[in-house]
Structure formats: structure tokens, C-alpha cells
C-alpha positions as CSV (number, residue, x, y, z in Angstrom):
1,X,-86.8,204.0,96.8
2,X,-86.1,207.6,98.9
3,X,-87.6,210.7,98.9
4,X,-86.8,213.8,96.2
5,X,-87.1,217.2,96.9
6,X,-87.1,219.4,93.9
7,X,-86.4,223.1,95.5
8,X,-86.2,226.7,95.0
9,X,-82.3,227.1,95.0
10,X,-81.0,228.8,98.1
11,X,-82.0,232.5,98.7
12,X,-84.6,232.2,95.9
13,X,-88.6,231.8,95.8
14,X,-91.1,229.8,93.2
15,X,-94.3,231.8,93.8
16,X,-96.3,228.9,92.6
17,X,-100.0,229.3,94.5
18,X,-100.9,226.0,96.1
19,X,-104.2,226.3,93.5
20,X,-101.9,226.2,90.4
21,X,-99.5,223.0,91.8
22,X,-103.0,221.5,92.9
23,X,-104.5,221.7,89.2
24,X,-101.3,220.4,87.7
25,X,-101.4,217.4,90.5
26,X,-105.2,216.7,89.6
27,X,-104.3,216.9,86.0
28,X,-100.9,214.4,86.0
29,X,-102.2,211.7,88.8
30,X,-105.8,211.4,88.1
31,X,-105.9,209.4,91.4
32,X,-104.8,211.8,93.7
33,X,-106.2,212.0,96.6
34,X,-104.9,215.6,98.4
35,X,-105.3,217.6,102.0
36,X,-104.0,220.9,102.8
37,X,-103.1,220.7,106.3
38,X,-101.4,223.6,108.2
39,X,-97.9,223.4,109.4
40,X,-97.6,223.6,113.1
41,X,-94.5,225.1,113.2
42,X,-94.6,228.1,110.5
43,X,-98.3,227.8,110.7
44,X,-98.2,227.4,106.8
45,X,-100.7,225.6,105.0
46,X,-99.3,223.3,102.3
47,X,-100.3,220.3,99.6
48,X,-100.0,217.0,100.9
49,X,-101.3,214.1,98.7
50,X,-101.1,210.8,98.2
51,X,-101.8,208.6,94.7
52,X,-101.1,205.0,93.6
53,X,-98.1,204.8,90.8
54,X,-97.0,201.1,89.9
55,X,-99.3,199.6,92.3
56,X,-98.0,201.2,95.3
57,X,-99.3,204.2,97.5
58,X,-96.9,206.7,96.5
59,X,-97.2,210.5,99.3
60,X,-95.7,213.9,98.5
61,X,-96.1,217.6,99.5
62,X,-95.6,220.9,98.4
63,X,-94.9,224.1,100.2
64,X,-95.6,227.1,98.2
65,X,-92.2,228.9,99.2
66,X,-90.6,226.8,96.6
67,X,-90.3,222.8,97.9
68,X,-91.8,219.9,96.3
69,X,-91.4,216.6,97.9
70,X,-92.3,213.0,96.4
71,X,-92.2,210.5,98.6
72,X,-91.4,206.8,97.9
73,X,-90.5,206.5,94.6
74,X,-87.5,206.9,92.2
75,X,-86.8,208.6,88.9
76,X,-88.5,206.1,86.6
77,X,-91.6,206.6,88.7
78,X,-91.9,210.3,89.6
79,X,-89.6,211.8,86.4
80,X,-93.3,212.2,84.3
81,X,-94.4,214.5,87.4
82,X,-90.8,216.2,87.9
83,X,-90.6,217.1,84.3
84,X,-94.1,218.3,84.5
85,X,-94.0,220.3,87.6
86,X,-90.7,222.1,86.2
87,X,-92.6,223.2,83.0
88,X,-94.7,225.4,85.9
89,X,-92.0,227.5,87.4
90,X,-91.5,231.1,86.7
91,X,-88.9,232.2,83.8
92,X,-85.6,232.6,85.5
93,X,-86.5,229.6,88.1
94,X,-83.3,228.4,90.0
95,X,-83.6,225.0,91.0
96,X,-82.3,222.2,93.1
97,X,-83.1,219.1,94.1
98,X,-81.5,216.3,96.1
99,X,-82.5,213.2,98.3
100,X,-83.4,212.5,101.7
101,X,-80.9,209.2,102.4
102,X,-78.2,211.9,100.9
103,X,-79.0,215.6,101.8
104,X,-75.3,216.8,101.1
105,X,-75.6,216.0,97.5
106,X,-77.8,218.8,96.0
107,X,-77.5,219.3,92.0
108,X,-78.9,222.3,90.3
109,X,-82.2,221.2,87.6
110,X,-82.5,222.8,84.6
111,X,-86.3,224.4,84.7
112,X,-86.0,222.8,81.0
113,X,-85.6,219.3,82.0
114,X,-87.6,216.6,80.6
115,X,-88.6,213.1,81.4
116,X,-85.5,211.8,80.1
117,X,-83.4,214.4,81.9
118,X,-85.0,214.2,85.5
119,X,-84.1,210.2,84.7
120,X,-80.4,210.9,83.9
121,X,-79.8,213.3,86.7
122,X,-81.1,211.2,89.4
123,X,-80.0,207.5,88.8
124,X,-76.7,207.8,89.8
125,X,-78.0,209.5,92.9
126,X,-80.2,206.3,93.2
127,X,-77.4,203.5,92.0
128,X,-75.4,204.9,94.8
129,X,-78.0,204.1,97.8
């Protein structure tokens, strides 16, 4: 298990209100249990939520500049939610996403990518932990 961050590529922005990411989350984990706490150090307020998947407490956030974090999971777990969230972005989205254990590795996501996709790109970032 690690963290994936699904982000606005370098130099770019999402624009996705934290109302719009918060109906999708509601809609896709019916469990979800979410908080919008305020950054202390941009002073920011952001999605942070937390929801069982596979009987285990699974946590993630989302910044509305463009960064979506799931936390504790891997590609068969999250990829319905991934695939879903990237349906959301704005024509012309440039996306990237990466893991924590392995921040130098970032690969660019299609905005197009499905289930199956999200599932290809990241195992081999997983098998390599």
C-alpha cells in the first residue's frame, strides 16, 4: 500500500470547487465521512475524508488548486475513484500523478483514463515497492 497523488501537471490549475469534488466523493464512497479543515500554512481550506474500502479505513484529501491524494490503498482499490475523479476535470486537463514511497517517478494520466487504465499505469509503480 502508499499514497497516490493525482495532480494538476506543473504550471497548470484544475479549478475544481471543493463543492463539486465533495458531491462526486459523496456519490462514489457512500461511507465517506469528510472535514474541511484549513491549512495552517497557506491558510487554505481543503477536503479531507476518510471511508472504509475492503474493510479497511482508507484517508485522502483534496486541495482545490489541483491535488488529489488517496491515502492507503493501491490501484485495485482506489482505480473506481481515480477514473471517476478524472471524468471531472476541465477539457484540456494536464495531469500527473505519482507516489509518495517514489516522488521522482511522476507519469502524465490521460484525463480519459478508465478503471482499467488507472490499473495498468500504476502496478508497475506498485510491483516495484
Amino acid at each position: 500500500m502508499d499514497d497516490i497523488h493525482l495532480a494538476a501537471a506543473p504550471g497548470t490549475r484544475w479549478y475544481l470547487g471543493l463543492n463539486e469534488v465533495e458531491a462526486f466523493l459523496r456519490t462514489h464512497l457512500p461511507e465517506l465521512r469528510l472535514w474541511r479543515p484549513r491549512s495552517t500554512d497557506s491558510g487554505q481550506t481543503y477536503l479531507s475524508f476518510s471511508v472504509d474500502l475492503d474493510g479497511m479505513g482508507r484517508q485522502g484529501c483534496y486541495f482545490e488548486d489541483g491535488h488529489l491524494l488517496l491515502e492507503d490503498g493501491d490501484p485495485q482499490v482506489w482505480a473506481p475513484t481515480l477514473a471517476g475523479f478524472l471524468r471531472m476535470l476541465p477539457a484540456g486537463a494536464q495531469v500527473v500523478t505519482l507516489l509518495s514511497s517514489d516522488p521522482e517517478t511522476v507519469l502524465e494520466v490521460s484525463p480519459f483514463t478508465d478503471e482499467r487504465g488507472v490499473r495498468e499505469l500504476l502496478e508497475p509503480l506498485f510491483a516495484a515497492l
